[in-house]
C-alpha positions in Angstrom: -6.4 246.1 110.9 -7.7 244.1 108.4 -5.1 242.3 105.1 -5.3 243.0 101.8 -6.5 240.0 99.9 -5.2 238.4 96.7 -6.2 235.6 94.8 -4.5 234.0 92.2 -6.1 233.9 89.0 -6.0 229.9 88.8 -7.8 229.5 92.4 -10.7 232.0 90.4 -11.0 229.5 87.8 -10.9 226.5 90.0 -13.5 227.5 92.4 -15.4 228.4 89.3 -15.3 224.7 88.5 -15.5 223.4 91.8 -18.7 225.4 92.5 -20.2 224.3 89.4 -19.5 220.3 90.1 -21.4 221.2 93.2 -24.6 222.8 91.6 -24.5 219.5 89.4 -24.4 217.3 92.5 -27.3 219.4 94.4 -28.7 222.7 93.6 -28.2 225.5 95.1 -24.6 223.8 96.6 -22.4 225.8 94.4 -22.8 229.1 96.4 -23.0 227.2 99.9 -19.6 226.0 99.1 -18.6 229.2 97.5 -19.9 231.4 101.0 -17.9 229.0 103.1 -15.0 229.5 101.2 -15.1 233.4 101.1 -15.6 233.5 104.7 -12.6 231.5 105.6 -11.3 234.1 103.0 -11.8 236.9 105.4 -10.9 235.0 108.4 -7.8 234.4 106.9 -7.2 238.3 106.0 -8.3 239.3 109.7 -6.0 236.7 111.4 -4.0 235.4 109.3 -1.5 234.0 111.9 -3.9 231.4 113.4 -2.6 228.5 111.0 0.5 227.0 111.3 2.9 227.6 108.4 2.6 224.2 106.9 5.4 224.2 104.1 7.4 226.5 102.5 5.9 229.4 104.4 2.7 228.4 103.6 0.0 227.9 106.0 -3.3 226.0 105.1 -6.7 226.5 106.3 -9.4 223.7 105.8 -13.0 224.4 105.5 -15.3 222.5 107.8 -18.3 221.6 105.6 -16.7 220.8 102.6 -12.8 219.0 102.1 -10.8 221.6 101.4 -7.5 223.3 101.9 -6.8 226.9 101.4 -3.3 227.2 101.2 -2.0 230.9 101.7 1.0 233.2 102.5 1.3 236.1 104.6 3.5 239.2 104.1 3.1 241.4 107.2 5.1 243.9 105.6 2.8 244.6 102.9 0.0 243.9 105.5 -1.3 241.2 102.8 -2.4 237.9 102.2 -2.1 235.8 99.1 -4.6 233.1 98.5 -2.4 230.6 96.3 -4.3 227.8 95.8 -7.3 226.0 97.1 -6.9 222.0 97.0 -9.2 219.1 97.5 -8.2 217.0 100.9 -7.8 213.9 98.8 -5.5 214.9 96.2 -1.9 214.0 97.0 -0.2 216.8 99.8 3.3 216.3 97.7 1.7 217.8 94.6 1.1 220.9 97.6 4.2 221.2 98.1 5.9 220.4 94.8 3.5 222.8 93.0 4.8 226.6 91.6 2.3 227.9 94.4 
């Protein structure tokens, strides 16, 4: 059975901007980047135990074509999945695990 999904408002705004800094670099790279990270997304929501709980009870998935981190929580006993916050690999891990995620 497949998770509920929910994504924090702030991981909206920063793939917004994210996407965007893409399109700038290379047309068209915006919703490539945006399609990879909506399928890992639904990965996520229909396995969400693959990744290892990687702080705090949150577990991180990393996208394979583009350097990031989608750092989520599962609650099994609301059968749902909250997408917290999606980070850059090159940005400092202890601001991951020091953040109000």
């Amino acid at each position: 059975m497949k998770n509920k999904k929910f994504v924090v408002d702030t991981v909206k705004s920063d793939l917004k901007e994210a996407a965007e800094w893409y399109n700038n670099a290379k047309k068209g790279l915006g919703l490539i980047f945006l399609r990879e990270i909506n399928q890992n997304v639904n990965n996520i929501a229909n396995n969400p135990l693959i990744h290892n709980i990687r702080y705090s009870n949150i577990r991180i998935a990393f996208c394979t074509k583009f350097p990031y981190g989608i750092h989520y929580e599962y609650l099994p006993e609301q059968n749902q999945v909250n997408i917290l916050a999606i980070y850059h690999t090159s940005r400092n891990p202890d601001l991951w695990k020091d953040s109000d995620i």
